[in-house]
Z-matrix of the N, CA and C atoms (Angstrom, degrees):
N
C 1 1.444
C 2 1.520 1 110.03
N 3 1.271 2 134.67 1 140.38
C 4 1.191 3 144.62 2 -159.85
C 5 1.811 4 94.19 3 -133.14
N 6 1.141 5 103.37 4 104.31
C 7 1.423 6 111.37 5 -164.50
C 8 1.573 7 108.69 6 -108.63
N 9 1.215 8 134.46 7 96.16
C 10 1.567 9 132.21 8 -168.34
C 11 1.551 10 101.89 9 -83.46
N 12 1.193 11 122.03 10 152.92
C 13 2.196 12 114.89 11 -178.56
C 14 1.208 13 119.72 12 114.05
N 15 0.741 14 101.99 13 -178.05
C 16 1.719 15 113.37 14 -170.26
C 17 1.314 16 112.62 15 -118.41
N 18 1.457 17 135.12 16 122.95
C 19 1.503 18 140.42 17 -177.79
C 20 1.819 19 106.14 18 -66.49
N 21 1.239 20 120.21 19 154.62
C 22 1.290 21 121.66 20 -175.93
C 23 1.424 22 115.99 21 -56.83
N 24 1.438 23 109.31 22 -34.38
C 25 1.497 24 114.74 23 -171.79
C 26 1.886 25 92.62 24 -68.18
N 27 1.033 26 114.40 25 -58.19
C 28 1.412 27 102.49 26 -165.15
C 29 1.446 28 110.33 27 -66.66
N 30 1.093 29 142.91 28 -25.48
C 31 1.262 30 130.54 29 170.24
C 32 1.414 31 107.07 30 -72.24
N 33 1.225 32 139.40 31 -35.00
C 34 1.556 33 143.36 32 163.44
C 35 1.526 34 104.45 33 -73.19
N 36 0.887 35 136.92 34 48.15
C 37 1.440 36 152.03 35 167.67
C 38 1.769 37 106.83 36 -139.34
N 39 1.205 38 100.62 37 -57.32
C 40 1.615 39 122.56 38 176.78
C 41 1.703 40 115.31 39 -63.38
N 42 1.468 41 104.45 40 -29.61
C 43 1.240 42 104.47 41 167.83
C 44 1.056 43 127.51 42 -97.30
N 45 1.505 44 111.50 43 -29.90
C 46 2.189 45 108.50 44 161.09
C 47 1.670 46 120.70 45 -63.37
N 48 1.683 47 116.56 46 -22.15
C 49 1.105 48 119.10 47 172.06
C 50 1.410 49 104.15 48 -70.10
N 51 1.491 50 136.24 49 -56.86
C 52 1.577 51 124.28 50 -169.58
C 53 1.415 52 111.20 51 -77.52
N 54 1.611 53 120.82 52 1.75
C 55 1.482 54 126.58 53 158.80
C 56 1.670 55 94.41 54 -62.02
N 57 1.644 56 110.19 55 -87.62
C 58 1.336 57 99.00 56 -176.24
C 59 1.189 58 157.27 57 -74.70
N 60 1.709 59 99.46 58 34.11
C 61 1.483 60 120.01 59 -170.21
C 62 1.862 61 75.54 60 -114.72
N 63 1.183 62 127.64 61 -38.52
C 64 1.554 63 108.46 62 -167.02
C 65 1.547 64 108.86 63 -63.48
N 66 1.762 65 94.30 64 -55.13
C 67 1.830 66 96.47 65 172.61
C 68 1.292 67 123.23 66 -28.87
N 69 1.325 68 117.17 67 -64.21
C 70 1.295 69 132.22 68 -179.12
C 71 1.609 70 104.50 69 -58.76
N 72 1.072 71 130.42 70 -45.98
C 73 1.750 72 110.11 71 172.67
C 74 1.518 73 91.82 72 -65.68
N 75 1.330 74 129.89 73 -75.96
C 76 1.760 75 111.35 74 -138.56
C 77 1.454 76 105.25 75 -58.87
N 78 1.745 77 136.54 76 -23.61
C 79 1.152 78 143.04 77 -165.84
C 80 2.042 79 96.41 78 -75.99
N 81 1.516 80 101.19 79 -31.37
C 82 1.747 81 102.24 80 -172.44
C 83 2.027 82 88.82 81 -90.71
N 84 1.149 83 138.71 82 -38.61
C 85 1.118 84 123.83 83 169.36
C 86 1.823 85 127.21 84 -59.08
N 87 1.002 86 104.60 85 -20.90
C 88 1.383 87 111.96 86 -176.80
C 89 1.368 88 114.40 87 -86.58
N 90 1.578 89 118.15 88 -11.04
C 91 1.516 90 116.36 89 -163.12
C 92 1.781 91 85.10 90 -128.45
N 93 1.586 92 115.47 91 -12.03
C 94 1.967 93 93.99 92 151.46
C 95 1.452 94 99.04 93 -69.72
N 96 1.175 95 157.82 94 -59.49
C 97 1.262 96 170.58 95 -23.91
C 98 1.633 97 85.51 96 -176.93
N 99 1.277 98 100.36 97 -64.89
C 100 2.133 99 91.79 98 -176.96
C 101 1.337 100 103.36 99 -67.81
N 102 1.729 101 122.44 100 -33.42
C 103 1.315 102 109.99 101 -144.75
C 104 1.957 103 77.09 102 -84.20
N 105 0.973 104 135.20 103 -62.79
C 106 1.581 105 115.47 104 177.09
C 107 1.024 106 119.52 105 -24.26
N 108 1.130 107 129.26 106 -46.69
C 109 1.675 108 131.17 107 -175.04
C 110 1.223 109 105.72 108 -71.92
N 111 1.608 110 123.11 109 -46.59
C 112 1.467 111 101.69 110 166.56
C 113 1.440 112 137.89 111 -77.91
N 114 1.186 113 103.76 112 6.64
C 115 2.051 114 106.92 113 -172.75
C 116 1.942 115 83.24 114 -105.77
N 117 0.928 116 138.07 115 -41.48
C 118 1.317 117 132.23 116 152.60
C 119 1.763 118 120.44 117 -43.80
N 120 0.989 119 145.27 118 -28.14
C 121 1.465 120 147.99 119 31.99
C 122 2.405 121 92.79 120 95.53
N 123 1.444 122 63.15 121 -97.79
C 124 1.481 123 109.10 122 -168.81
C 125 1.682 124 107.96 123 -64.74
N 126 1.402 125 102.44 124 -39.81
C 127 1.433 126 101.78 125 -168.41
C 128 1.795 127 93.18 126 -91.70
N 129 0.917 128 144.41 127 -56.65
C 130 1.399 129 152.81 128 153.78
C 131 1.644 130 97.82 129 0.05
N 132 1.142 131 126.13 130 -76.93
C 133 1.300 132 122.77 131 -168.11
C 134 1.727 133 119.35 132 -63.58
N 135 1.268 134 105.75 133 -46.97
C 136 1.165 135 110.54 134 157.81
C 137 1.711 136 128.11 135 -36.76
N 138 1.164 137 96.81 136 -65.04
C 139 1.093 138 96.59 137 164.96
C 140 1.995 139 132.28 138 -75.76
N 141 1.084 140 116.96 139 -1.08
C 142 1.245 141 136.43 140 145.49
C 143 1.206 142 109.22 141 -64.01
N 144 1.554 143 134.18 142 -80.49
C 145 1.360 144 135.69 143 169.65
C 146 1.785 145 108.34 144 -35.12
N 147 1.020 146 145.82 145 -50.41
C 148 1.622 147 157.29 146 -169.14
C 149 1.985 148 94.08 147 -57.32
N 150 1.343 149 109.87 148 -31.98
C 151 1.174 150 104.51 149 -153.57
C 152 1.370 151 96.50 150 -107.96
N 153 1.634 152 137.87 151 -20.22
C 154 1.134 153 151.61 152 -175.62
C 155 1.630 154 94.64 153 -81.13
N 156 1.460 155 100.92 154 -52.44
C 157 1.883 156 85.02 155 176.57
C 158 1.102 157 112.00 156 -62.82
N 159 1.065 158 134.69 157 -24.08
C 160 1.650 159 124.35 158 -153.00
C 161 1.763 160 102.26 159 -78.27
N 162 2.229 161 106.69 160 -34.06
C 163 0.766 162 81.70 161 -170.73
C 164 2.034 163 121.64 162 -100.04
N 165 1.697 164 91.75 163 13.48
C 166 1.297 165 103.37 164 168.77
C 167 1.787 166 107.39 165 -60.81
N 168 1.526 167 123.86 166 -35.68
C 169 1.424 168 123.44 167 -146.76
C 170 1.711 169 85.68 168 -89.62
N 171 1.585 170 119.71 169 -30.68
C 172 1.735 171 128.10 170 -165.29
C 173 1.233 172 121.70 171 -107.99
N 174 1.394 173 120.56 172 -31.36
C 175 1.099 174 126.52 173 -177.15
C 176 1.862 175 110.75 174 66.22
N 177 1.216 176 104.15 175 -164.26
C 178 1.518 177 104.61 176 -168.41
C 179 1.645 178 107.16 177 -95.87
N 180 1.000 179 105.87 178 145.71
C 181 1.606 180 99.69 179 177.11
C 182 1.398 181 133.20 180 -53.52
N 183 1.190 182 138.58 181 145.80
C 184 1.702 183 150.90 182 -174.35
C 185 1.790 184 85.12 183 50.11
N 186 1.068 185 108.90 184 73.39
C 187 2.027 186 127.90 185 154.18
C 188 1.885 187 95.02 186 177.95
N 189 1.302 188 96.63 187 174.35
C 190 1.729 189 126.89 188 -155.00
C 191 1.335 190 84.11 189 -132.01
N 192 1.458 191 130.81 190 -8.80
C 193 1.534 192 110.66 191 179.84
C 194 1.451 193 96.53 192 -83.11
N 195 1.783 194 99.41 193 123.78
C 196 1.268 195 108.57 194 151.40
C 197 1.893 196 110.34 195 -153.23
N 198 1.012 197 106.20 196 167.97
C 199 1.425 198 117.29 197 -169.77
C 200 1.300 199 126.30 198 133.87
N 201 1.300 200 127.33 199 -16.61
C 202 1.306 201 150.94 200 -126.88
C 203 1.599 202 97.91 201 -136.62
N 204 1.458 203 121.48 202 171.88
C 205 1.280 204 124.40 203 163.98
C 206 1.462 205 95.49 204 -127.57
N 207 1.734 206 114.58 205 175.24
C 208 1.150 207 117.41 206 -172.50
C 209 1.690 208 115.77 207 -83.69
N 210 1.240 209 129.10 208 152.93
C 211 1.303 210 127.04 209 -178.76
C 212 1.483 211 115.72 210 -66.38
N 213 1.337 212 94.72 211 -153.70
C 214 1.726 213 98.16 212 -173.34
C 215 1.689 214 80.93 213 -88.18
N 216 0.897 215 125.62 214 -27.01
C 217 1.246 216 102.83 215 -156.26
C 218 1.990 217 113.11 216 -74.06
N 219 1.288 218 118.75 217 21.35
C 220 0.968 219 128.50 218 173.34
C 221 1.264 220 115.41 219 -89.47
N 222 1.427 221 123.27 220 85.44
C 223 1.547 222 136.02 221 -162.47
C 224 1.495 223 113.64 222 -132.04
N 225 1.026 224 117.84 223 167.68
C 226 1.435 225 125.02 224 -176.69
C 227 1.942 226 104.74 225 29.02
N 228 2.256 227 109.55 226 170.44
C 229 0.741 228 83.19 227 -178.09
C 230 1.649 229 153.41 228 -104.30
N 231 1.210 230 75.09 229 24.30
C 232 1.609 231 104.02 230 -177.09
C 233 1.789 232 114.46 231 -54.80
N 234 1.719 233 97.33 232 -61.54
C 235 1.270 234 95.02 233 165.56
C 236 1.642 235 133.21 234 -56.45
N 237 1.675 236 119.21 235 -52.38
C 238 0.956 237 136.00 236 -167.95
C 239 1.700 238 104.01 237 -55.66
N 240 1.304 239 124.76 238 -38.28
C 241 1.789 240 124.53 239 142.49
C 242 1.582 241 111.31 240 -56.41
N 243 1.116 242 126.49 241 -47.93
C 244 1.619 243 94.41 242 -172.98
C 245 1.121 244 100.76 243 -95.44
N 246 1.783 245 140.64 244 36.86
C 247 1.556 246 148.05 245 120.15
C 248 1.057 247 99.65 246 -82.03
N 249 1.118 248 145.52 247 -81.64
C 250 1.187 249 133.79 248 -100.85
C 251 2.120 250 93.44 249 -142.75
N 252 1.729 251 104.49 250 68.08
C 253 1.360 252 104.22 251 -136.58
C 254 1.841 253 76.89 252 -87.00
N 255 1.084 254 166.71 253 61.91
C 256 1.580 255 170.11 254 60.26
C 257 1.687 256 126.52 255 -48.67
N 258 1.101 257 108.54 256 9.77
C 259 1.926 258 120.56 257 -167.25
C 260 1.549 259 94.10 258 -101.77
N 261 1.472 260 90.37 259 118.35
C 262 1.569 261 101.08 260 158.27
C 263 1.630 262 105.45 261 -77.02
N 264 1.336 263 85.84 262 140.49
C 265 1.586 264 103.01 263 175.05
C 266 1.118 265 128.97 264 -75.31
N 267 1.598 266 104.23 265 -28.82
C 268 1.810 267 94.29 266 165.83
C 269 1.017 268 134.97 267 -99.50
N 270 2.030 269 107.53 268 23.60
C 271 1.275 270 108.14 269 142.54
C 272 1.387 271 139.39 270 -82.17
N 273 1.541 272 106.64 271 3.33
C 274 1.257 273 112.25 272 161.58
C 275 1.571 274 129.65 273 -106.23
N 276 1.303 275 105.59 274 32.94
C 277 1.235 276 137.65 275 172.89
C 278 0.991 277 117.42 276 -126.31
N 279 0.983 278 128.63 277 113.54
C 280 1.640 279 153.09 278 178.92
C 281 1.469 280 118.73 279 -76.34
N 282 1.112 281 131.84 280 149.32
C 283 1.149 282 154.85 281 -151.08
C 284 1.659 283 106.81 282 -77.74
N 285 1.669 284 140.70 283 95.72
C 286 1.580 285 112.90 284 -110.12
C 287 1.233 286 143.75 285 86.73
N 288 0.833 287 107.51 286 -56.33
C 289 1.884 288 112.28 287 179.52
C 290 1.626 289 108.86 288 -53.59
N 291 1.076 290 109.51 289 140.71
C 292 1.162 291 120.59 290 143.06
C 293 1.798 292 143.05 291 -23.08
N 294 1.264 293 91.75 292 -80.02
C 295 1.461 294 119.34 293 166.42
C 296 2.050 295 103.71 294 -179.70
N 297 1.434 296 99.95 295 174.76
C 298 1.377 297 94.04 296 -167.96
C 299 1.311 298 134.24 297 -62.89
N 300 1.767 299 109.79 298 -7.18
C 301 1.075 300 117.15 299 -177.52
C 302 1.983 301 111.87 300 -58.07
N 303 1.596 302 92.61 301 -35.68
C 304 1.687 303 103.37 302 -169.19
C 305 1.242 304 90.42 303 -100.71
N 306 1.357 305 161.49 304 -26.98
C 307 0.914 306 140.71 305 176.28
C 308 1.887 307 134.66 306 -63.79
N 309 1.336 308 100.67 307 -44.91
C 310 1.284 309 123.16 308 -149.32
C 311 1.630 310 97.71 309 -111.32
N 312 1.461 311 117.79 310 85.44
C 313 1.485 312 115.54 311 -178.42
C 314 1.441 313 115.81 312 -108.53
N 315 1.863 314 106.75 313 175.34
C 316 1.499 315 93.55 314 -172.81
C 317 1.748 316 109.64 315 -112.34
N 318 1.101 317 123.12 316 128.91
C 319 1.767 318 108.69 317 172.58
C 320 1.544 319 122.03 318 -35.24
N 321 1.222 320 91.56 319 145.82
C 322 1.747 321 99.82 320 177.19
C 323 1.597 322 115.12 321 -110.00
N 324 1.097 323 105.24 322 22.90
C 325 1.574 324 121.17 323 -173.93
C 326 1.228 325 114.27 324 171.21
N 327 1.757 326 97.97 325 146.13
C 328 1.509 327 119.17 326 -177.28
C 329 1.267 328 122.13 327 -57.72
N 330 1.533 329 131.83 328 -8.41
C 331 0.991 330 127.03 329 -154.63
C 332 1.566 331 104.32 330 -69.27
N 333 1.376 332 139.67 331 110.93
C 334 0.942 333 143.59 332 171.17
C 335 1.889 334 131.67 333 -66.05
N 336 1.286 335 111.16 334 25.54
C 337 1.091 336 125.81 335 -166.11
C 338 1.370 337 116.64 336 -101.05
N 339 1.529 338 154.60 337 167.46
C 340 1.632 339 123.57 338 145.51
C 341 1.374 340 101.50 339 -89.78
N 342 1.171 341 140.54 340 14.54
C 343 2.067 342 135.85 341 156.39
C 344 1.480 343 91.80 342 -53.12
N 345 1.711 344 91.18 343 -60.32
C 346 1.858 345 99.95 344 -126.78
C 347 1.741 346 91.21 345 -104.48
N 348 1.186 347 118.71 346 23.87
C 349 1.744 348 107.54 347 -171.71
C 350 2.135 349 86.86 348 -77.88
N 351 1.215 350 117.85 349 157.02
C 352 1.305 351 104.61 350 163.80
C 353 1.906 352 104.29 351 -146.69
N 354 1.367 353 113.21 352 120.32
C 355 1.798 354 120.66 353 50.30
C 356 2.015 355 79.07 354 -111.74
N 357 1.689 356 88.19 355 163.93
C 358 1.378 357 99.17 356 -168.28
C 359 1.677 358 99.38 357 -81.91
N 360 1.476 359 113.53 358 142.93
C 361 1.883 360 104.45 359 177.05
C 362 1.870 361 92.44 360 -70.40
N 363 1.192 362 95.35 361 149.18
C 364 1.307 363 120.79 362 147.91
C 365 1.333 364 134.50 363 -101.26
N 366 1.492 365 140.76 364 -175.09
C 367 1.280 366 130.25 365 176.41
C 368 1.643 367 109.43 366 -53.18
N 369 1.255 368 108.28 367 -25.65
C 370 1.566 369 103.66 368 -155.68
C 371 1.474 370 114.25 369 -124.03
N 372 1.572 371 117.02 370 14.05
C 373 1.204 372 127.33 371 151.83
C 374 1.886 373 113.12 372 -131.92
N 375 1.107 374 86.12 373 -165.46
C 376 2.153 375 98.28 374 -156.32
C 377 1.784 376 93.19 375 -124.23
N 378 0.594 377 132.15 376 176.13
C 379 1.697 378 120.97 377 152.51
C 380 1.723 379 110.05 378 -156.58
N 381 1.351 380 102.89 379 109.56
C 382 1.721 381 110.68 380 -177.50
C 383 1.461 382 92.25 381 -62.72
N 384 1.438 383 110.10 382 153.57
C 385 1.924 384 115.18 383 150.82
C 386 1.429 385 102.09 384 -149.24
N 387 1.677 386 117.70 385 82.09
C 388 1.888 387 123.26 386 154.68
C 389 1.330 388 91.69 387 -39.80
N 390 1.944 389 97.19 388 142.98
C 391 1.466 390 120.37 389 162.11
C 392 1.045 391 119.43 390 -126.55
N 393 1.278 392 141.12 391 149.30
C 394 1.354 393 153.49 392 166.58
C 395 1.538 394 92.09 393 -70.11
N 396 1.643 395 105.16 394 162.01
C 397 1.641 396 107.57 395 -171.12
C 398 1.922 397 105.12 396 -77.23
N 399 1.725 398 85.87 397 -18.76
C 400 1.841 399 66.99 398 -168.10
C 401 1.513 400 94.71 399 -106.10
N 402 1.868 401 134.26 400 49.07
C 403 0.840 402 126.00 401 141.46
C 404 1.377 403 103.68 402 120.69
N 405 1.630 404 133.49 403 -26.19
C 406 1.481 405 135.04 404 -158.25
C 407 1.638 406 100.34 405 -83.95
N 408 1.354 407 112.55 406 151.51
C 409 1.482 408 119.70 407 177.49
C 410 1.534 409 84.56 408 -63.43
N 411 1.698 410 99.16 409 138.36
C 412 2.003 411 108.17 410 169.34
C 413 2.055 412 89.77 411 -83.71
N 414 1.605 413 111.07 412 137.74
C 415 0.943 414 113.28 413 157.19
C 416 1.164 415 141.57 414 -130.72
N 417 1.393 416 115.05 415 11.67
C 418 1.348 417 142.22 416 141.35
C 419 1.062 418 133.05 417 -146.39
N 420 1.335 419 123.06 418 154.71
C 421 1.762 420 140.61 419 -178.34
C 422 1.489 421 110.02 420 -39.70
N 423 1.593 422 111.81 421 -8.51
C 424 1.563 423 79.64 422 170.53
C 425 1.848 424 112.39 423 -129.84
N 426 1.736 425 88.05 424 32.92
C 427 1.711 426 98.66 425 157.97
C 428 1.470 427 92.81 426 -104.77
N 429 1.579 428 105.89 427 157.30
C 430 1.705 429 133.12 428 155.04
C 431 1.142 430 123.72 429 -53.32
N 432 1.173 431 122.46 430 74.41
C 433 1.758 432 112.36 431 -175.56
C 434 1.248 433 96.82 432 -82.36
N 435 1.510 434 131.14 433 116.49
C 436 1.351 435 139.24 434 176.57
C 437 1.672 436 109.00 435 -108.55
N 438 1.619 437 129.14 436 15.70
C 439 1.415 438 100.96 437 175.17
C 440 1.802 439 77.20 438 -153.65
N 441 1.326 440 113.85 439 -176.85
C 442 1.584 441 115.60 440 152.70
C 443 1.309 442 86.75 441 -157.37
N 444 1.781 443 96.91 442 170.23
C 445 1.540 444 129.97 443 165.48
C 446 1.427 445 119.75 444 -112.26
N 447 1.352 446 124.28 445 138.01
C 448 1.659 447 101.00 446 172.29
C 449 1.502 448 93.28 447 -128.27
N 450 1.729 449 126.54 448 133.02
C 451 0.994 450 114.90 449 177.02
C 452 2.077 451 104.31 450 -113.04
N 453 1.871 452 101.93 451 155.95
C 454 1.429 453 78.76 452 162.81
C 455 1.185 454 90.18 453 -159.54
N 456 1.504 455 127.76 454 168.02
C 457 1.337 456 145.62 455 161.29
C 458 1.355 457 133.05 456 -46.17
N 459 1.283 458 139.59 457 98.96
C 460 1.677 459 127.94 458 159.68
C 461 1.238 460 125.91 459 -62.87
N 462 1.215 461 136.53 460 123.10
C 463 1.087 462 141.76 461 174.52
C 464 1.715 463 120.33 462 -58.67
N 465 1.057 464 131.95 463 -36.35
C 466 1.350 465 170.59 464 -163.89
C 467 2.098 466 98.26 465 -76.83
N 468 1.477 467 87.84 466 -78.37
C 469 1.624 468 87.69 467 -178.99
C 470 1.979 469 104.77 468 -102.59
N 471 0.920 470 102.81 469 -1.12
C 472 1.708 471 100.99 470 -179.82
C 473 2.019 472 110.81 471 51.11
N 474 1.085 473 92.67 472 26.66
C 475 1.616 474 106.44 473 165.83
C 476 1.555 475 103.54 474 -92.79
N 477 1.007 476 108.08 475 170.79
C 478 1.635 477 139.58 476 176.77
C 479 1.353 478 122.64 477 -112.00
N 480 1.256 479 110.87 478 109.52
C 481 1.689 480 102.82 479 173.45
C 482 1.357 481 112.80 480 -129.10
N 483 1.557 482 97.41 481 174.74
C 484 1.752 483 102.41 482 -155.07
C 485 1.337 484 93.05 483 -141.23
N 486 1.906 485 118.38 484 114.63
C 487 1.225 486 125.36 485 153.78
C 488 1.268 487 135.34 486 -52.02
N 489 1.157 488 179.40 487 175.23
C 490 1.718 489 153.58 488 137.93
C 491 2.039 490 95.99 489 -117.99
N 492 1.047 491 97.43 490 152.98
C 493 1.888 492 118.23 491 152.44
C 494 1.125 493 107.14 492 -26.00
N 495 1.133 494 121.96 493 148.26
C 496 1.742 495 138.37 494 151.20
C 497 2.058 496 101.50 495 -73.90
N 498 1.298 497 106.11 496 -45.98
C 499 1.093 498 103.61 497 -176.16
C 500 1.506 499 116.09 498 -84.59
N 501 1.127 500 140.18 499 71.63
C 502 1.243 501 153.17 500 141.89
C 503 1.393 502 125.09 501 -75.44
């Protein structure tokens, strides 16, 4: 008999190998996939911070107040343009987010920590916290917010980290 084909065992050999050759790509695609989201992540704040100095050194247009960072009251994105009138917006949108309204929140306390900052960032928001110099959340434009924090989530290690001011 002159038998042309493949016996069952070898095709059931052939098919558990491209099982665990697939696993192994989508399991190595999924973790470029976080690590993008977090160096995006990474670049997001930065560039949040880039735009917070600029407007510590300028302040807001038609006023001389400058020195300062913006209060809490810099929310949604309406304001964060009439602060922060050069900020791309979908750097204050996170990877997830919505748009900046849900992304980009403000602390509700001084706690200067990433435990104790509150509300805590998650993957899919940022969380500003302006400070007064001797430590109090700034909560309006006509306290000195002289430093900030921005904290946010990695996807990758599920830690919390916290940018700070140049001007401290």
């Amino acid at each position: 008999m002159n038998r042309r084909g493949f016996t069952v065992v070898e095709l059931l050999i052939v098919i558990a190998l491209m099982g665990i050759l697939l696993t192994l790509g989508v399991v190595n695609l999924r973790s470029t996939q976080v690590n993008a989201r977090d160096t995006e992540r990474k670049t997001d704040i930065d560039s949040i911070s880039l735009n917070l100095e600029t407007f510590y050194k300028t302040g807001i247009d038609a006023t001389t107040t400058f020195g300062r960072y913006p209060s809490t009251a810099m929310t949604g994105a309406t304001t964060i343009q009439a602060y922060l009138r050069d900020a791309d917006l979908k750097a204050f949108t996170p990877p997830g987010a919505v748009n900046a309204n849900d992304g980009f929140v403000v602390a509700t306390n001084n706690v200067q920590t990433t435990s104790g900052v509150l509300p805590q960032p998650t993957t899919k928001t940022y969380v500003y916290q302006p400070l007064q110099q001797n430590g109090a959340l700034c909560t309006s434009e006509s306290q000195m917010c002289s430093k900030f924090n921005l904290y946010y989530k990695l996807e990758s290690d599920g830690l919390v980290y916290m940018s700070t001011s140049k001007n401290q």
